[in-house]
C-alpha positions as CSV (number, residue, x, y, z in Angstrom):
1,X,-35.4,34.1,-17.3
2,X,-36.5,37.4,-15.4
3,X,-39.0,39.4,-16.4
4,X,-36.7,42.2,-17.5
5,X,-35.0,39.6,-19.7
6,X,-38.0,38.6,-21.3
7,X,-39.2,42.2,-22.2
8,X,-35.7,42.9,-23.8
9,X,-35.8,40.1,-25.9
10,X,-39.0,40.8,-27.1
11,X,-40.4,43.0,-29.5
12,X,-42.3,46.9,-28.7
13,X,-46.2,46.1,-28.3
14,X,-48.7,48.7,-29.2
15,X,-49.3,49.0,-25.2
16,X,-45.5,49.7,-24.9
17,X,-45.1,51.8,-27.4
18,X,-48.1,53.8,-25.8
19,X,-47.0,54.3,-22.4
20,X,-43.2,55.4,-23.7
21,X,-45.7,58.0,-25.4
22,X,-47.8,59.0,-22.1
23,X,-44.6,59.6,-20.8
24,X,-43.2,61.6,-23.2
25,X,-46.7,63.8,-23.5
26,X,-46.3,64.3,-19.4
27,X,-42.3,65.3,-19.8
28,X,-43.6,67.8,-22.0
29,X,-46.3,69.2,-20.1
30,X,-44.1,69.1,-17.1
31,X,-41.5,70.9,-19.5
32,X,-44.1,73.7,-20.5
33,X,-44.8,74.4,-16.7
34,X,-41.2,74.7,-15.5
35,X,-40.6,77.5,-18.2
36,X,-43.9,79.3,-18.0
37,X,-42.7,82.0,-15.8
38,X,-39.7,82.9,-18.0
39,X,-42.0,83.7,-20.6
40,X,-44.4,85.7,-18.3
41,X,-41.2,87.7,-16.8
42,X,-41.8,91.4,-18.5
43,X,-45.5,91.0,-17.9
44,X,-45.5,90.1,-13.9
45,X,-42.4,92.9,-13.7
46,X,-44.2,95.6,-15.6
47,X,-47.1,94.8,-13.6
48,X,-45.7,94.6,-9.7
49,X,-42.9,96.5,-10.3
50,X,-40.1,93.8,-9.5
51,X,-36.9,94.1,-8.9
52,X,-34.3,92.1,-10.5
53,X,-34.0,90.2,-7.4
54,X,-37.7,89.5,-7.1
55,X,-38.0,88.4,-10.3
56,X,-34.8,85.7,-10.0
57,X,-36.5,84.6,-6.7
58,X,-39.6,83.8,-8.6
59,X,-37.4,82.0,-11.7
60,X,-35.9,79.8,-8.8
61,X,-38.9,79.2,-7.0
62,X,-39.7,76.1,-9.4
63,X,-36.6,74.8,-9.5
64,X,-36.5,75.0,-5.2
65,X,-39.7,73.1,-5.4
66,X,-37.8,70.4,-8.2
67,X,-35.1,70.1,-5.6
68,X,-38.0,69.6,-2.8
69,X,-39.9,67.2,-4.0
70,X,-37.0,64.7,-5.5
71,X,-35.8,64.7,-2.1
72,X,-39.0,64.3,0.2
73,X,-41.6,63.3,-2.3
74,X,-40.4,60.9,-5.1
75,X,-38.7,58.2,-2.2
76,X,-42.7,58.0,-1.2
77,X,-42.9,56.0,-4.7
78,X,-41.4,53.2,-3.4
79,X,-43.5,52.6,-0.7
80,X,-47.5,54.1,-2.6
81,X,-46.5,52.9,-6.3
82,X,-45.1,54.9,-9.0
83,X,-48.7,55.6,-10.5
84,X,-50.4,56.8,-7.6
85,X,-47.5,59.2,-6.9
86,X,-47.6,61.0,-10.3
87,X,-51.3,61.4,-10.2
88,X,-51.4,63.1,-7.6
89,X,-48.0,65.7,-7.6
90,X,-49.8,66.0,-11.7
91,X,-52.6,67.2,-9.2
92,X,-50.4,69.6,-6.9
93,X,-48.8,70.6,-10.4
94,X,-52.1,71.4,-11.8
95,X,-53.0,73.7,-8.8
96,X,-50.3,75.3,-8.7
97,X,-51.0,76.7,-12.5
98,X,-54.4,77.3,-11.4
99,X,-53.0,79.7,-8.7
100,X,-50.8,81.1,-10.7
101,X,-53.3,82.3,-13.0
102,X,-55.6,83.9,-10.3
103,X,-52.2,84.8,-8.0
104,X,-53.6,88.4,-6.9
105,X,-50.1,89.3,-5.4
106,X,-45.8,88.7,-5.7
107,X,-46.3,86.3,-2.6
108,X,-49.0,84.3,-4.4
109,X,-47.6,83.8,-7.5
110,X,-44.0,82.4,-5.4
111,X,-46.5,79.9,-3.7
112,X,-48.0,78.8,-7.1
113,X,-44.3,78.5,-8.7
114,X,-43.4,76.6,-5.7
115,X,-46.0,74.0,-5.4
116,X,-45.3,73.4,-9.5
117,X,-42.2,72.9,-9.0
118,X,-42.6,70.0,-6.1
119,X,-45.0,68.2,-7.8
120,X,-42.2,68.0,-11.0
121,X,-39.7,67.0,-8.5
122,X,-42.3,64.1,-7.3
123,X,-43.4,63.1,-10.4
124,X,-39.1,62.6,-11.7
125,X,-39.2,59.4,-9.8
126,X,-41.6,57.8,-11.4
127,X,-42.0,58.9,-15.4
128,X,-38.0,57.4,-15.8
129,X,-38.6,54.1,-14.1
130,X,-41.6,53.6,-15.2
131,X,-40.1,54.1,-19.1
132,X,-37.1,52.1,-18.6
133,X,-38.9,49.0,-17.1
134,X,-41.5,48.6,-20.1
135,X,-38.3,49.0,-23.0
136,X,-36.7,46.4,-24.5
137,X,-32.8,46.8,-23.6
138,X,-31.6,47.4,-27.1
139,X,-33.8,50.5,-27.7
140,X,-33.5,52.4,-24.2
141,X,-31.4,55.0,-25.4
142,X,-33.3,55.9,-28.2
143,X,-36.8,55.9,-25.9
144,X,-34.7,57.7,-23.2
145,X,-33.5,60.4,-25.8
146,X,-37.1,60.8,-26.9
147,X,-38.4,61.3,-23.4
148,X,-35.7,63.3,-22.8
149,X,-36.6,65.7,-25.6
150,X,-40.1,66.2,-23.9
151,X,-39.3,69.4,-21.5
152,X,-37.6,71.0,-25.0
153,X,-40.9,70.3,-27.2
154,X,-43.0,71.7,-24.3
155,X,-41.3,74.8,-24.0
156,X,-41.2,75.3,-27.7
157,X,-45.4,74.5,-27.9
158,X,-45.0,77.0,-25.1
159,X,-43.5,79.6,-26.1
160,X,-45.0,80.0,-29.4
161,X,-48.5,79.8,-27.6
162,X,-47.1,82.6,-25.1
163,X,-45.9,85.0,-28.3
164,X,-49.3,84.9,-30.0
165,X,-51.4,84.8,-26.5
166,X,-49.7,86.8,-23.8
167,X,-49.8,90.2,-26.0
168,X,-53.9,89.9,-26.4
169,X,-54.9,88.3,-22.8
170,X,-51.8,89.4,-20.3
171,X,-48.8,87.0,-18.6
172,X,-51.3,85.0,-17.0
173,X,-52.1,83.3,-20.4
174,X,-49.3,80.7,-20.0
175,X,-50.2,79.4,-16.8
176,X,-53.7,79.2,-18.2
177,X,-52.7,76.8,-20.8
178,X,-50.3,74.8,-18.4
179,X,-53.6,74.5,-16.1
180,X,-55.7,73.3,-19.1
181,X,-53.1,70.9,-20.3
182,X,-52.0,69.3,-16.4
183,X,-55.9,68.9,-16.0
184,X,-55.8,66.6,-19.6
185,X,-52.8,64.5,-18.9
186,X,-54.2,63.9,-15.2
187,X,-57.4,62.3,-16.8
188,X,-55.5,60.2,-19.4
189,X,-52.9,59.0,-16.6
190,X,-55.5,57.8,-14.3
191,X,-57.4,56.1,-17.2
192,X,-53.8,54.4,-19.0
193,X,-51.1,54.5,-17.4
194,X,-49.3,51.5,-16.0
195,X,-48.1,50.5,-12.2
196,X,-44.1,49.5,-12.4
197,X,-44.2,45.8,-12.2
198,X,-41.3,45.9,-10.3
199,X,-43.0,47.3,-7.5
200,X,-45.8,45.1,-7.4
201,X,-43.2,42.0,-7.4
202,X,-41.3,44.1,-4.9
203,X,-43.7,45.1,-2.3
204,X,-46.9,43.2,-3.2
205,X,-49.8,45.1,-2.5
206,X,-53.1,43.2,-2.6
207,X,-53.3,41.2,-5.7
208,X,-50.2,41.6,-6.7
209,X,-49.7,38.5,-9.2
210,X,-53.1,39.0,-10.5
211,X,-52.3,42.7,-11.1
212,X,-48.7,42.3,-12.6
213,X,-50.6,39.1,-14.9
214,X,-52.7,41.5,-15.8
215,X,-49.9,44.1,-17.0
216,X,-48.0,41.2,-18.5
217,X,-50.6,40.1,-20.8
218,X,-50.7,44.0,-22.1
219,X,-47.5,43.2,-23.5
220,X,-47.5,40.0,-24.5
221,X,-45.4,38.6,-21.9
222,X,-46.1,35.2,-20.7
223,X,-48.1,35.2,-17.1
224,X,-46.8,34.3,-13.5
225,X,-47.8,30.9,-11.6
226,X,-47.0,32.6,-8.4
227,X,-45.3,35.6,-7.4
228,X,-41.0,35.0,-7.8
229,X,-38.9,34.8,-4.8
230,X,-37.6,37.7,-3.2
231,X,-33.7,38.3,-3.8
232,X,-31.6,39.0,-0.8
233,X,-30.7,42.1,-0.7
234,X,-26.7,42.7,-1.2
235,X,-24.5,43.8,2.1
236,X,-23.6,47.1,0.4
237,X,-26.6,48.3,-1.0
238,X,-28.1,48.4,2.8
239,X,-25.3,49.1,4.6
240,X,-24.8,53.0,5.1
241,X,-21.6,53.1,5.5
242,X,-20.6,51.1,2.6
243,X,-22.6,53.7,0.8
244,X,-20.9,56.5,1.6
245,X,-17.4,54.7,1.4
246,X,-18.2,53.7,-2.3
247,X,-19.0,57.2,-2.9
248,X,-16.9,59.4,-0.5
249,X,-14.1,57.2,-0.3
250,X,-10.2,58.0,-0.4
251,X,-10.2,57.0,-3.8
252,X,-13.5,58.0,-5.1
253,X,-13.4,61.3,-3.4
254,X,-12.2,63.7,-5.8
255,X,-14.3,61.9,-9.0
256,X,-17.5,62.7,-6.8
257,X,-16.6,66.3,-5.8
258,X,-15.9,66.7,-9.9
259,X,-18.9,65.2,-10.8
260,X,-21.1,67.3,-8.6
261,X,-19.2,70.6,-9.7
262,X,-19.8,69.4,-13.3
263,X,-23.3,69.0,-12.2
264,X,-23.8,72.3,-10.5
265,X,-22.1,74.3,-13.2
266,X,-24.8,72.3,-16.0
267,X,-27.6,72.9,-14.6
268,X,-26.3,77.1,-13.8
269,X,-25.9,77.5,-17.2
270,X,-29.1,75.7,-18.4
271,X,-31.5,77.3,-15.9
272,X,-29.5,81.0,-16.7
273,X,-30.3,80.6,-20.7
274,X,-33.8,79.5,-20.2
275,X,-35.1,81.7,-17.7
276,X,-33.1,84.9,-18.9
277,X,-32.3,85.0,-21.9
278,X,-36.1,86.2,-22.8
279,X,-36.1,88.9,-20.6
280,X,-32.5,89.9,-21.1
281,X,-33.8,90.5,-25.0
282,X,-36.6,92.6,-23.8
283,X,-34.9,94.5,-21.5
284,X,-33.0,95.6,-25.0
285,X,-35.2,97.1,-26.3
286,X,-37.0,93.9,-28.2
287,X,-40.5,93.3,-28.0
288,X,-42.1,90.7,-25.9
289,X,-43.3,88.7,-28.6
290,X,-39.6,88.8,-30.5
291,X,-38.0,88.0,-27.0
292,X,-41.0,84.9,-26.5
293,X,-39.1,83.7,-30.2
294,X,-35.6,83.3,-28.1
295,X,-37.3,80.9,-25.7
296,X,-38.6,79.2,-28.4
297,X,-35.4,78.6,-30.5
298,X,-33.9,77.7,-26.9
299,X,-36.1,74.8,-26.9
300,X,-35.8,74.0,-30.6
301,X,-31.9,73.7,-30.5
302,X,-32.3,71.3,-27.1
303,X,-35.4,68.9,-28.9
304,X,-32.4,68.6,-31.7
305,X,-30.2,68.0,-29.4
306,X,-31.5,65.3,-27.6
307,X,-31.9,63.4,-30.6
308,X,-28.5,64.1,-32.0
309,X,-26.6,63.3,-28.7
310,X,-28.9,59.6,-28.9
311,X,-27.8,58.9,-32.3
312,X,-24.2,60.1,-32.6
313,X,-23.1,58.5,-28.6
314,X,-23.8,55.2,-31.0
315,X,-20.3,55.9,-32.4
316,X,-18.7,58.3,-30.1
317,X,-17.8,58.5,-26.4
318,X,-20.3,59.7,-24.4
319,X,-17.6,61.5,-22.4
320,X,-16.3,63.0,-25.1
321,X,-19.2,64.5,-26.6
322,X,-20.2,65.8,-23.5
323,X,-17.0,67.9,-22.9
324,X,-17.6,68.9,-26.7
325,X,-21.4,70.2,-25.9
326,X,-20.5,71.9,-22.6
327,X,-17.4,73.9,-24.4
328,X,-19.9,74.5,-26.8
329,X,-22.2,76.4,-24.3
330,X,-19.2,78.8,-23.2
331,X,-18.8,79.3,-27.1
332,X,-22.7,80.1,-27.8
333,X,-22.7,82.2,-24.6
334,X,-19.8,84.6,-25.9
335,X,-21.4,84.6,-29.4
336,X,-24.3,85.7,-27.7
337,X,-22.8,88.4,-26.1
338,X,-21.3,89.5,-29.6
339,X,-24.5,89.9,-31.5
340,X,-26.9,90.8,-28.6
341,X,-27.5,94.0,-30.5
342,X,-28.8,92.2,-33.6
343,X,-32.0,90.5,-33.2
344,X,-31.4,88.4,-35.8
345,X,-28.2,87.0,-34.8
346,X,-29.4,86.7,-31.4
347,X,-32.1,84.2,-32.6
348,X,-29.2,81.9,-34.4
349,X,-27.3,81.6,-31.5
350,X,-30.3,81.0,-29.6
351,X,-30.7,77.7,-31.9
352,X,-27.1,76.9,-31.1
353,X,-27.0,77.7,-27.3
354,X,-30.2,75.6,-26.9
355,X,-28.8,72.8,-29.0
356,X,-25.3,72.7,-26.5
357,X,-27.1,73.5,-23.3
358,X,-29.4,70.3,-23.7
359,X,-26.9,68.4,-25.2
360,X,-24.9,69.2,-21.7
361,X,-27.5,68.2,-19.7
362,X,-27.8,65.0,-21.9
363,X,-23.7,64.3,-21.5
364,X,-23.4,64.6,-18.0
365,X,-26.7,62.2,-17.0
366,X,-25.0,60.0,-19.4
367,X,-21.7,60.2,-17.6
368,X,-21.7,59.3,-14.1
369,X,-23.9,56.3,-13.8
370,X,-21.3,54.6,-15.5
371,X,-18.1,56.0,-13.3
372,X,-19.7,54.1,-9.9
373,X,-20.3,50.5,-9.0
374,X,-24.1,49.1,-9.6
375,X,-24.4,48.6,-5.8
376,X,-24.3,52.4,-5.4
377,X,-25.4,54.5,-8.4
378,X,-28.9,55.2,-7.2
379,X,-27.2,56.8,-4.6
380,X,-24.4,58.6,-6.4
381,X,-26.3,59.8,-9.2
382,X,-29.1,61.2,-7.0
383,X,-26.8,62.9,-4.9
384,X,-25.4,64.6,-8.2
385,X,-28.3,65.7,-8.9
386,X,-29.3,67.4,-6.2
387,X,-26.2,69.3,-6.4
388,X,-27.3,70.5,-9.6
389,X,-30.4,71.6,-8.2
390,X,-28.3,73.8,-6.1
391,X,-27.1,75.5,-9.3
392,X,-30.6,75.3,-10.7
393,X,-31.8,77.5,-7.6
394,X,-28.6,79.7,-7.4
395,X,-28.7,81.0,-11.1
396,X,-31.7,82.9,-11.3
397,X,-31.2,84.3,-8.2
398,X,-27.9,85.8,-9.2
399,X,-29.0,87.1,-12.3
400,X,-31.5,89.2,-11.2
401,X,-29.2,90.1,-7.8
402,X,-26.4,91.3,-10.5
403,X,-29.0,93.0,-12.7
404,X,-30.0,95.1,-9.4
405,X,-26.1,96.1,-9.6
406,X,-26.8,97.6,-13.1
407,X,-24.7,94.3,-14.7
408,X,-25.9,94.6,-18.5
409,X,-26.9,91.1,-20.5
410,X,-23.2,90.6,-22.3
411,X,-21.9,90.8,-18.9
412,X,-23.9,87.8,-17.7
413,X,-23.6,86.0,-20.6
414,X,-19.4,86.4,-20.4
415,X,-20.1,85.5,-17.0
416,X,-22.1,82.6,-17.3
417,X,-19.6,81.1,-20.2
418,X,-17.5,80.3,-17.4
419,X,-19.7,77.6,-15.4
420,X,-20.0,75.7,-18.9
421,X,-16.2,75.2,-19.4
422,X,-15.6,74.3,-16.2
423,X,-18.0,71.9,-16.3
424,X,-16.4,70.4,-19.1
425,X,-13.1,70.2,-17.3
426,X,-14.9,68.8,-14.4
427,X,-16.2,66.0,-16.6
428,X,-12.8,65.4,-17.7
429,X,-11.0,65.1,-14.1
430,X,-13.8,63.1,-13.4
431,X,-13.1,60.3,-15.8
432,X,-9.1,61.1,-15.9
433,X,-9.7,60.1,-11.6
434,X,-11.7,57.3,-12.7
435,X,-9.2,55.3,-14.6
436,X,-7.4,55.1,-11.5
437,X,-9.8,53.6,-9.2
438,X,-10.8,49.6,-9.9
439,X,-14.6,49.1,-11.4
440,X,-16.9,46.6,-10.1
441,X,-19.2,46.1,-13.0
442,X,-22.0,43.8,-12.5
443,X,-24.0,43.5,-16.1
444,X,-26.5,41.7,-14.5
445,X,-28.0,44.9,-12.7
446,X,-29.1,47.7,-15.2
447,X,-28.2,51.1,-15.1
448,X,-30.8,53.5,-12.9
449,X,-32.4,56.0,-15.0
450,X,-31.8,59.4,-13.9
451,X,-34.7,61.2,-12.2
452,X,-34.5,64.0,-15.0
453,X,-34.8,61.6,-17.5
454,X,-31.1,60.6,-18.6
455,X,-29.4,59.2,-21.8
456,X,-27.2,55.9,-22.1
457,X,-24.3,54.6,-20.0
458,X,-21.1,55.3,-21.1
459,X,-19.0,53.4,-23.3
């Protein structure tokens, strides 16, 4: 029996039940300091005098940095340890708060947003492995909806801290708290939390077996005499070219190109809502604190929906529910755009488009592990990913280039309605193009996590 066997057969020790905790407190963090500058928007545009332009460059500036740091900084977690990598991009996340708070200029503040957002990027690699390897099998959805819900809990913490705060000590507040908060975590990490025992087995550092014993016992898993053979590694999980045929192939083709449109068109729509929406409410005449409450309610819909999507893809098909939620963002878009004169309406909605936007991003991790072969979904799903970075990026920036060509909020929100549905229809030619191509399943190899902390496989 492996070691993953024996943990997933067992039952949750205190010391797991602790780190899938750690990880959810750093999700959250992490999830406060990715949404900071929405909710310090008015404040650094009232007090530069952005542009709309500017002011998208600086909401995509974290996400850039996401997008950086999955790419160049989390593959270094295979080769230094999961642990030692998220100390220390927790410490380039921490500075980059730090300099945001004391940012004297426009140019500063993009270098603070940008550093933040590589060390998030960095740290994606190792929070979801790390949380998948120390949970028994039969409750990994449930902890991987949990530590999902982290960035929505952060921002709603956030948020409310930013509406009470940012009217008595400026924008800077936020940062200020994200700086304070990345400091704690980074002290608590260092002192608790866990190297992957896969990695130790894996690439053996010094002391390996008497480090991973060590771990073991934590959990009340029986030691090791020695450290276990190596497996060979399979033909098509090194070879390159069987890579790329798995995923580009003739018949694979088109269900990759949909999945990274679905992809894309997500994360658009979920980076639009969350960095805009507050300053689209000021810029209507509410006040900062009232448009700090639609941030809030945001993140209050997606913490529900993270826990909804968990429970209810126990019954349902994932695939389904996550055309359902991505519709459902079109729908809470348009609504949107129907009451924006109504403050109160506006803040409903905002508890519904939070609550479909999360659920989306939810739905279309859950997808696509499940549509490729085991040798390859590392692969496939990261690649997906990074083409939702690409939206990620792209959305702010557009925003704020179409507000500079006097675009008013209901036409972005009719506007950005349109990613979500075709998203959903992406998801579906995804799966309809699956059917036809011949599955390799091999049970024996679990499901990656995704780096942004995905759901379940598909049913």
């Amino acid at each position: 029996m492996s070691i993953q066997e024996s943990i997933d057969r067992s039952p949750f020790s205190r010391r797991q039940v602790f780190i899938v905790g750690l990880c959810f407190v750093l999700n959250a963090v992490e999830g406060f300091d990715i949404f900071g500058m929405s909710y310090s928007a008015s404040g650094v545009t009232a007090q530069w005098g952005l542009t709309g332009g500017q002011l998208g460059v600086l909401l995509s500036a974290t996400p850039v940095g996401m997008a950086i740091g999955a790419f160049f900084l989390a593959p270094l977690a295979d080769r230094v340890g999961r642990r030692p990598l998220v100390v220390w991009c927790l410490v380039l996340c921490g500075a980059g708060m730090v300099l945001a708070v004391v940012s004297p200029s426009y140019t500063v503040l993009l270098v603070a947003r940008l550093m933040t957002g590589l060390g998030i990027g960095g740290i994606s690699a190792g929070l979801p492995v790390i949380l998948a390897e120390y949970s028994p099998r039969r409750r990994r959805g449930t902890v991987i909806a949990l530590y999902a819900a982290g960035p929505s809990l952060g921002g709603i913490v956030g948020g409310v801290a930013a509406a009470s705060l940012i009217s008595a000590y400026g924008w800077r507040a936020p940062f200020a708290i994200g700086a304070v908060a990345t400091v704690v975590v980074i002290v608590v990490v260092i002192a608790n939390m866990p190297e992957s025992i896969a990695f130790l087995l894996a690439r053996r550092p010094r002391n390996a077996l008497a480090h991973a014993n060590r771990l073991l016992a934590q959990i009340g898993q029986p030691e090791l005499a020695e450290l276990p053979e190596l497996p060979a590694q399979s033909a098509a999980r090194g070879n390159a070219g069987s890579i790329r045929a798995a995923v580009f192939g003739r018949r694979t083709l088109v269900m990759t190109l949909l999945i990274w449109v679905a992809f894309f068109c997500t994360q658009a729509v979920y980076y639009f809502a969350n960095s805009w929406t507050p300053k689209l409410l000021q810029s209507s005449g509410a006040s900062a604190g009232q448009a700090a409450q639609s941030g809030i309610l945001l993140n209050v819909g997606g913490f529900v929906a993270t826990l909804l999507f968990a429970a209810i893809a126990l019954k349902l098909s994932t695939r389904l529910l996550a055309v359902v939620v991505l519709f459902g963002s079109g729908v809470s878009l348009l609504l949107m755009n129907l009451v924006f004169g109504n403050l109160s309406g506006v803040l409903v909605v905002a508890i519904a488009l939070g609550l479909f936007i999360n659920g989306s991003m939810a739905g279309t991790y859950a997808v696509v592990p499940d549509l490729y072969p085991a040798a390859v979904r590392t692969t496939a799903v990261g690649w997906a990913i990074g083409a939702g970075r690409l939206g990620a990026i792209l959305a702010p920036l557009v925003a704020g280039f179409l507000i500079d060509r006097h675009w008013t909020a209901g036409n972005l929100l009719v506007l950005f309605a349109v990613p979500a549905v075709v998203a959903g229809l992406a998801i579906l030619g995804a799966t309809r193009a699956q059917r036809h191509e011949r599955r390799l399943p091999d049970p024996s190899v679990p499901l990656t996590v995704p780096a942004d902390g995905g759901s379940q496989p598909t049913r």
